[in-house]
ROPAVEX-527307 format. One line per 5 residues: their letters; for each residue x, z, y of N, C-alpha, C. Coordinates in nm, 2 decimals, always signed. Layout:
! residues N
A) X/Z/Y/X/Z/Y/X/Z/Y; ...
END
This chain:
! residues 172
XXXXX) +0.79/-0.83/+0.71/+0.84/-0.87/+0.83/+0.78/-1.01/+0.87; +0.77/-1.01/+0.97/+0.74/-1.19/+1.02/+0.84/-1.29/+1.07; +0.77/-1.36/+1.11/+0.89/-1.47/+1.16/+1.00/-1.40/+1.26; +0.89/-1.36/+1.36/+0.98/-1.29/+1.48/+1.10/-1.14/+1.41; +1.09/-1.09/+1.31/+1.18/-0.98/+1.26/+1.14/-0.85/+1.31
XXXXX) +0.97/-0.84/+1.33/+0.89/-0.73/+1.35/+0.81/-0.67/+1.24; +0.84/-0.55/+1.20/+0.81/-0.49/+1.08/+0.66/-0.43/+1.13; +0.57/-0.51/+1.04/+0.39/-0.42/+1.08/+0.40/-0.27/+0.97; +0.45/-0.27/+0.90/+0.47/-0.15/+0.86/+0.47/+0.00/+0.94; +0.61/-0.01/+0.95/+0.66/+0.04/+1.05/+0.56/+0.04/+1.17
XXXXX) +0.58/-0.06/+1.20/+0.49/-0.05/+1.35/+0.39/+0.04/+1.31; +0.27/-0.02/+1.21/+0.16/+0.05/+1.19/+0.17/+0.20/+1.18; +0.25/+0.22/+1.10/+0.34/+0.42/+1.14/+0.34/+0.44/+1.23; +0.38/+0.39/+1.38/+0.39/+0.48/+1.47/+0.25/+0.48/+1.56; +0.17/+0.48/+1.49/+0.01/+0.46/+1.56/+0.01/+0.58/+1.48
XXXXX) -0.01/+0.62/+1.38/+0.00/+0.75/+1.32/+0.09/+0.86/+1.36; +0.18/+0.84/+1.47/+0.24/+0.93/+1.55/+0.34/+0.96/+1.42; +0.41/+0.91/+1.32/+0.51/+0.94/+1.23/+0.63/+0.99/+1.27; +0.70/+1.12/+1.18/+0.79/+1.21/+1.29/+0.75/+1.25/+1.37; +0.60/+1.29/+1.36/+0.57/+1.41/+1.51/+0.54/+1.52/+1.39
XXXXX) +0.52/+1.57/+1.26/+0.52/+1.65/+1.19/+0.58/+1.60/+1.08; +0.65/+1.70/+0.98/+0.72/+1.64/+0.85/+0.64/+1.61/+0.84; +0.52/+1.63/+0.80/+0.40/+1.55/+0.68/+0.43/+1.41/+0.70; +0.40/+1.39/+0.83/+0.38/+1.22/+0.86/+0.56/+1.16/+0.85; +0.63/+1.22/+0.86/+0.77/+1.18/+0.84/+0.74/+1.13/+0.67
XXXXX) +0.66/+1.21/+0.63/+0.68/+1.18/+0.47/+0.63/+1.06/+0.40; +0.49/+1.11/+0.51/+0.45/+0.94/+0.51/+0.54/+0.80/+0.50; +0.60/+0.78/+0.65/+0.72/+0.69/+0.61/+0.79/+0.65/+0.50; +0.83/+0.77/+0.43/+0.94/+0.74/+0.34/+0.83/+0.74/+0.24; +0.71/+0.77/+0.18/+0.65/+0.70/+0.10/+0.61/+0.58/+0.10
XXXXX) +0.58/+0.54/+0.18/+0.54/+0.36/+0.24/+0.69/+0.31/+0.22; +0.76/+0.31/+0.23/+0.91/+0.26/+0.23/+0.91/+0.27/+0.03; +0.88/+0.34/-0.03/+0.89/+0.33/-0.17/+0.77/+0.29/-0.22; +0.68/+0.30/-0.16/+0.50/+0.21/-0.22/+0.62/+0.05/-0.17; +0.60/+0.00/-0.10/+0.70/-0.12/-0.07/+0.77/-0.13/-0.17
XXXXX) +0.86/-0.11/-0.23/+0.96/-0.12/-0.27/+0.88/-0.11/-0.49; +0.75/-0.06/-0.46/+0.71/-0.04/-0.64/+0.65/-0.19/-0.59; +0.59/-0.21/-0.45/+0.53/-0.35/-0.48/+0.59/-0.42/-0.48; +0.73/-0.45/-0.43/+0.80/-0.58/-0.48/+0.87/-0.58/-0.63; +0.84/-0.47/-0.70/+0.89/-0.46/-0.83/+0.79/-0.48/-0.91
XXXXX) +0.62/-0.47/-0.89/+0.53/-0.53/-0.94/+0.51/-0.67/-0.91; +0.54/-0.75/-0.78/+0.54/-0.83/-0.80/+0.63/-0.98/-0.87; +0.74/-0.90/-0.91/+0.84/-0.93/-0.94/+0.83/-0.92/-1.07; +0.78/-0.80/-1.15/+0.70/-0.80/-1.31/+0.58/-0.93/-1.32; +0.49/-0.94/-1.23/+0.37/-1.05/-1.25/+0.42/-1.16/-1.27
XXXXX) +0.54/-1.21/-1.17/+0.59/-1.32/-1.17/+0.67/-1.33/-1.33; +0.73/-1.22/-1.38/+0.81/-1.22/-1.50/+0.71/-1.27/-1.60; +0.55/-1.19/-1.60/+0.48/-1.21/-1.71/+0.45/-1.34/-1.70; +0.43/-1.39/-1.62/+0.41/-1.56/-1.62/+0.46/-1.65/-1.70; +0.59/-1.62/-1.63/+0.66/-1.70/-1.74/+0.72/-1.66/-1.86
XXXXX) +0.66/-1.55/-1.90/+0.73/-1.52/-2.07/+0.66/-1.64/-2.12; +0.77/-1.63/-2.28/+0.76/-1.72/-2.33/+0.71/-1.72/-2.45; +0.68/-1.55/-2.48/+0.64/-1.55/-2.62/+0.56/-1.41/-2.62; +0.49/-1.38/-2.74/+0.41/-1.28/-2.65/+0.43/-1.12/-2.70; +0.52/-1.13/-2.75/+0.60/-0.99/-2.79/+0.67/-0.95/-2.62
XXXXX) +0.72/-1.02/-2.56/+0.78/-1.03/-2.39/+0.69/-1.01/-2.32; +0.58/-1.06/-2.35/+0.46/-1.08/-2.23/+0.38/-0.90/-2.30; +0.39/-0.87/-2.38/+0.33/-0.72/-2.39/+0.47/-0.62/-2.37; +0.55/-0.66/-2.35/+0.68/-0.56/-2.27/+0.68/-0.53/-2.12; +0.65/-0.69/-2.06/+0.63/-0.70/-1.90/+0.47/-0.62/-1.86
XXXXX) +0.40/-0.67/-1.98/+0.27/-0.57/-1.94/+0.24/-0.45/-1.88; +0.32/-0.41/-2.02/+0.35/-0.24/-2.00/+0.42/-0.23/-1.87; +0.57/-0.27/-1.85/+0.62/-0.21/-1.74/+0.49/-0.27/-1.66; +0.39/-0.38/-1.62/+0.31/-0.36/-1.48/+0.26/-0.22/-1.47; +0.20/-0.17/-1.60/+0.14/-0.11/-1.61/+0.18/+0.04/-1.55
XXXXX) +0.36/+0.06/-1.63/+0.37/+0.17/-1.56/+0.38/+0.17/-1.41; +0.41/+0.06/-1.32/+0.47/-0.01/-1.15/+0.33/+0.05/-1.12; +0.21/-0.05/-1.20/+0.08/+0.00/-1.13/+0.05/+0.14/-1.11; +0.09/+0.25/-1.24/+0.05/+0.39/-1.20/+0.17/+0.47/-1.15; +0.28/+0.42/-1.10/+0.34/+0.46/-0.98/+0.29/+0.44/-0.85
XXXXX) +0.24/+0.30/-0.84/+0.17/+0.24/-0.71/+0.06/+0.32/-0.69; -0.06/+0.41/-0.80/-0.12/+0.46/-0.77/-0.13/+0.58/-0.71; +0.03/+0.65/-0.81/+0.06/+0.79/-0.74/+0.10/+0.84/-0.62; +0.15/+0.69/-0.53/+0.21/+0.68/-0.42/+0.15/+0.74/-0.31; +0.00/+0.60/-0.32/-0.11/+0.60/-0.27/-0.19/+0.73/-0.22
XXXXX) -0.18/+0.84/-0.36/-0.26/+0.94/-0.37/-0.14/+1.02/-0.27; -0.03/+1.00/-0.29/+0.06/+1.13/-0.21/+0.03/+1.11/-0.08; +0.01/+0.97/-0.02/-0.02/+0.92/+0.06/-0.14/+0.99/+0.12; -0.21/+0.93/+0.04/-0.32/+0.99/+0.11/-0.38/+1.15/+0.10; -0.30/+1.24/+0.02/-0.30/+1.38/+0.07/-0.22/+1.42/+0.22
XXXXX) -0.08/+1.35/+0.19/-0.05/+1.41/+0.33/-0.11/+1.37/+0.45; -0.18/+1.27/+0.43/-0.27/+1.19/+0.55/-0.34/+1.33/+0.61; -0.45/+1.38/+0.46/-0.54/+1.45/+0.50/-0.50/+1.59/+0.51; -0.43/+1.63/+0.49/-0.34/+1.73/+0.56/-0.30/+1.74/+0.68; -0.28/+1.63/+0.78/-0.26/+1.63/+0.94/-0.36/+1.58/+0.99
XXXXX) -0.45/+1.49/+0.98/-0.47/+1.37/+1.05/-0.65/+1.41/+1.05; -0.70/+1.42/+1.17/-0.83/+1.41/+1.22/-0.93/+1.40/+1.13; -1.01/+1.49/+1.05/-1.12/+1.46/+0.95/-1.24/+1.57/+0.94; -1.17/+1.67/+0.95/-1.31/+1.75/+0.93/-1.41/+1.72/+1.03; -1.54/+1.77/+1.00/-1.63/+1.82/+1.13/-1.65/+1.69/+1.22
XXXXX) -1.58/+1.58/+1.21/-1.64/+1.50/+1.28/-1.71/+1.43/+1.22; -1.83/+1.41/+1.31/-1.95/+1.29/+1.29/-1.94/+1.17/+1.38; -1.87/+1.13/+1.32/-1.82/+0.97/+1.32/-1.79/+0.90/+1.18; -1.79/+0.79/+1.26/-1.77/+0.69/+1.13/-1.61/+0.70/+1.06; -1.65/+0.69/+0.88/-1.52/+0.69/+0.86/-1.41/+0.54/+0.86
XXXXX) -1.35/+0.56/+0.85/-1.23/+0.41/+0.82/-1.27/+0.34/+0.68; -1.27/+0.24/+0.68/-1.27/+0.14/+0.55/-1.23/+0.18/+0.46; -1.08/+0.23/+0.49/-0.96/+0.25/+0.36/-0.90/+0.34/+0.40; -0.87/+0.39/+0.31/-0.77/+0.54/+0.32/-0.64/+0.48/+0.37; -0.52/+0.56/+0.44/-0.42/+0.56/+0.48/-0.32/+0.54/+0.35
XXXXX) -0.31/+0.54/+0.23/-0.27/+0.48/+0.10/-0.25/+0.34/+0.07; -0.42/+0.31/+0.09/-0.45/+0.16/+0.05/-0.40/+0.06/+0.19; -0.46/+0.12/+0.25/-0.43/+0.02/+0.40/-0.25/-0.02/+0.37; -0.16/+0.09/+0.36/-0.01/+0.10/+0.32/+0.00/+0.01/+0.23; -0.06/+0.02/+0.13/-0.07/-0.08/+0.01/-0.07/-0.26/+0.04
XXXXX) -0.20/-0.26/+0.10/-0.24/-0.40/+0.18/-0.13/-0.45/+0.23; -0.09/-0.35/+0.35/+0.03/-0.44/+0.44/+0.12/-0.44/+0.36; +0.16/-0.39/+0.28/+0.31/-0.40/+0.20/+0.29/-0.53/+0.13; +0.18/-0.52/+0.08/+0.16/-0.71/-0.02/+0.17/-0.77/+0.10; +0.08/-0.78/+0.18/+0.07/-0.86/+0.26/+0.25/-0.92/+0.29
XXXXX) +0.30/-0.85/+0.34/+0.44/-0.88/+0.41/+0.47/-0.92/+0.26; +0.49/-0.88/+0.17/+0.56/-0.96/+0.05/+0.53/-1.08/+0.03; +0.36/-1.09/+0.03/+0.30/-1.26/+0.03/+0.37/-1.29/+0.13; +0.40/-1.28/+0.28/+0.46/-1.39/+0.38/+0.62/-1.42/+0.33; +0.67/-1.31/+0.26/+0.82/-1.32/+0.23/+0.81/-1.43/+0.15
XXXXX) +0.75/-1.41/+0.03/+0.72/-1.47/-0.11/+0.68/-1.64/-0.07; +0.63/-1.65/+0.03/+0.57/-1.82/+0.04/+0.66/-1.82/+0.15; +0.74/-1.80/+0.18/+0.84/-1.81/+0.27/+0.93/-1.86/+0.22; +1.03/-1.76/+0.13/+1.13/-1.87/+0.04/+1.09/-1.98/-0.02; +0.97/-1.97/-0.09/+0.94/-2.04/-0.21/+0.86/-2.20/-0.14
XXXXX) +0.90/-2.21/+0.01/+0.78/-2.35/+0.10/+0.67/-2.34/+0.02; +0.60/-2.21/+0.04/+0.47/-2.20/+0.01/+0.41/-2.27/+0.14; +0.31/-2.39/+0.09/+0.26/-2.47/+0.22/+0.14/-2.33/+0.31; +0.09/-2.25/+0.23/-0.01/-2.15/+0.25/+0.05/-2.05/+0.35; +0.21/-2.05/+0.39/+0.27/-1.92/+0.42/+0.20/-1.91/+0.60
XXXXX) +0.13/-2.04/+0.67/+0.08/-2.00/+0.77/-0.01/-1.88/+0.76; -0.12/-1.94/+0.69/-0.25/-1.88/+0.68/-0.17/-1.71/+0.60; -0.11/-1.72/+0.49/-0.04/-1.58/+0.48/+0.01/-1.49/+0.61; +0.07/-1.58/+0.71/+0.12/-1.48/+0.82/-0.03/-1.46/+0.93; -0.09/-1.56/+0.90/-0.26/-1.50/+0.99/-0.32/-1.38/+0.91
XXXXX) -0.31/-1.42/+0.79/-0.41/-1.29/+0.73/-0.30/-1.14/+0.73; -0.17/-1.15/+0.77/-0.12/-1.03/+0.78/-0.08/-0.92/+0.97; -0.09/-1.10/+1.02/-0.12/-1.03/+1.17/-0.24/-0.98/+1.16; -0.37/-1.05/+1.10/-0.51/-0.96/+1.16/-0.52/-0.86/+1.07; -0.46/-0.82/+0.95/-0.45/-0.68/+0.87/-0.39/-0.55/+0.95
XXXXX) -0.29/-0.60/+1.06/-0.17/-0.53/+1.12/-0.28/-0.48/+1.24; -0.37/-0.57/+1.32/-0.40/-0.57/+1.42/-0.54/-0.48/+1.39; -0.55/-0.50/+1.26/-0.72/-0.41/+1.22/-0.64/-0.25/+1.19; -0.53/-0.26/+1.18/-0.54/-0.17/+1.09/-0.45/-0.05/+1.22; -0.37/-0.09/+1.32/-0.37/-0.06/+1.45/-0.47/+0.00/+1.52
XXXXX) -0.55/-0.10/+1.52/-0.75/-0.07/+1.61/-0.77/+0.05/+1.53; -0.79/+0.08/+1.41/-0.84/+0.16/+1.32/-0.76/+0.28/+1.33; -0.62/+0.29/+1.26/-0.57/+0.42/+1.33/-0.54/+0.47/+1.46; -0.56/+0.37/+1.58/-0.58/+0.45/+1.70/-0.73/+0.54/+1.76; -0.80/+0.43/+1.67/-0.96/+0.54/+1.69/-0.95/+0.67/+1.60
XXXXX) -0.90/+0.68/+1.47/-0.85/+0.78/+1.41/-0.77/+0.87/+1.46; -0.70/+0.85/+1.57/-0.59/+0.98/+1.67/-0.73/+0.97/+1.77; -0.77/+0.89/+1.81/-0.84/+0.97/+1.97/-1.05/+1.01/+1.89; -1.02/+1.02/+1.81/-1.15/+1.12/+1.68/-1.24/+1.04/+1.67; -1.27/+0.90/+1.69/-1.41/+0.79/+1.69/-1.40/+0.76/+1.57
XXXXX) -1.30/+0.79/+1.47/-1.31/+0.75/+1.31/-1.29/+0.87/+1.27; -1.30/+0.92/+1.14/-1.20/+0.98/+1.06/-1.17/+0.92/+0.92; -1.08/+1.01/+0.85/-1.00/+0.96/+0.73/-1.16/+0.95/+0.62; -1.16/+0.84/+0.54/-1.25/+0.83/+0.42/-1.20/+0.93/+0.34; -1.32/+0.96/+0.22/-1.31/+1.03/+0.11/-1.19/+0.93/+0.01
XXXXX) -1.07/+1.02/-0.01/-0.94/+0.95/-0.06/-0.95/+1.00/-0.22; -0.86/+0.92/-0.28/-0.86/+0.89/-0.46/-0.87/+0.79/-0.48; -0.79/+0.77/-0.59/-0.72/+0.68/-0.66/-0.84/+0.68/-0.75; -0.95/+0.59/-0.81/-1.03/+0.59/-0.91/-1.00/+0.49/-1.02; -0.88/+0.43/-1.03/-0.84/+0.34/-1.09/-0.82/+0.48/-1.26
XXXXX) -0.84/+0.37/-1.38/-0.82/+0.45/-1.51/-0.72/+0.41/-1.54; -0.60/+0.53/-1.56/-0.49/+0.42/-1.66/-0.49/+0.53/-1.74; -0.48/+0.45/-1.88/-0.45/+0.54/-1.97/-0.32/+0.60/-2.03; -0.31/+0.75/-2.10/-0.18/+0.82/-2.12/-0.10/+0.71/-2.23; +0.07/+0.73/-2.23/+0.09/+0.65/-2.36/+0.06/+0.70/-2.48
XXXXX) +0.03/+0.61/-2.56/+0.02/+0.62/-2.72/+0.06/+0.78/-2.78; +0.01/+0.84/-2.84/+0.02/+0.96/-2.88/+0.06/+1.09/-2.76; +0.02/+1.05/-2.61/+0.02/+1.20/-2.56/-0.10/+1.24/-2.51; -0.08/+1.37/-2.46/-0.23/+1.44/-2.47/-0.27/+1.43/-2.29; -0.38/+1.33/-2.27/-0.45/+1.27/-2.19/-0.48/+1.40/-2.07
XX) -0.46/+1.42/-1.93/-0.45/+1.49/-1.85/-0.59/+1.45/-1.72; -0.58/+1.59/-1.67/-0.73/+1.58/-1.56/-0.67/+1.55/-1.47
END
């Protein structure tokens, strides 16, 4: 959210026409829980910081680790349902930077960094709310050329490696 109590999130959704098909309704309510794994990762980083001993700091690890491969599965759900509705085949045009996952991803930190240096009189929280209006404003431009076909969806996946836990049997 920003100063003014305008959600780019959200907003950013309804450039993707969200609620004109379940798919993209789904969308929503993924972005609403990618949000919600990144304020609980960032909430673990902050924890690992300050542990104090390092038996704690390889407990917080782990949980990042599992936040992070929730955060990645999110992403990926994300960006199937994307490619499921949303303008891609057969055009020859240029694709988008980021998949419909990651871009979700971005603005969600983003608004957390403005929240985050917000309470905390982060002196940086201006420059935080510029770099998340012009993320909002790029990312607007980008999915409106993506509904009228001048973009389409990039090749989507998660290429990040995480590994299975300790003694189970590693999956494709």
């Amino acid at each position: 959210m920003d100063e003014a109590g305008a959600d780019p999130v959200n907003d950013a959704l309804r450039v993707l026409r969200v609620g004109s098909t379940p798919a993209l309704h789904g969308i929503s309510a993924l972005a609403a829980d990618l949000h919600r794994t990144n304020a609980r990762l960032w909430w673990l980083e902050d924890e690992a910081r300050g542990a104090l001993d390092d038996q704690r700091l390889g407990q917080v690890k782990r949980s990042v680790d599992r936040c992070n491969m929730a955060r990645a599965a999110l992403m990926t759900e994300i960006d199937q349902l994307s490619a499921a509705v949303l303008p891609a085949d057969g055009l020859d045009v240029s694709p988008l930077s980021c998949t419909i996952g990651l871009t979700l991803d971005r603005l969600t930190v983003a608004v957390l960094r403005v929240r985050k240096f917000d309470e905390t009189g982060d002196r940086r929280v201006g420059y935080a709310r510029r770099q998340l209006a012009d993320l909002h404003a790029a990312t607007v431009a980008d999915w409106t050329d993506l509904w009228l076909r001048r973009r389409r969806l990039p090749c989507a996946g998660v290429l990040k490696r995480y590994l299975p836990a300790a003694g189970a049997e590693p999956t494709a």
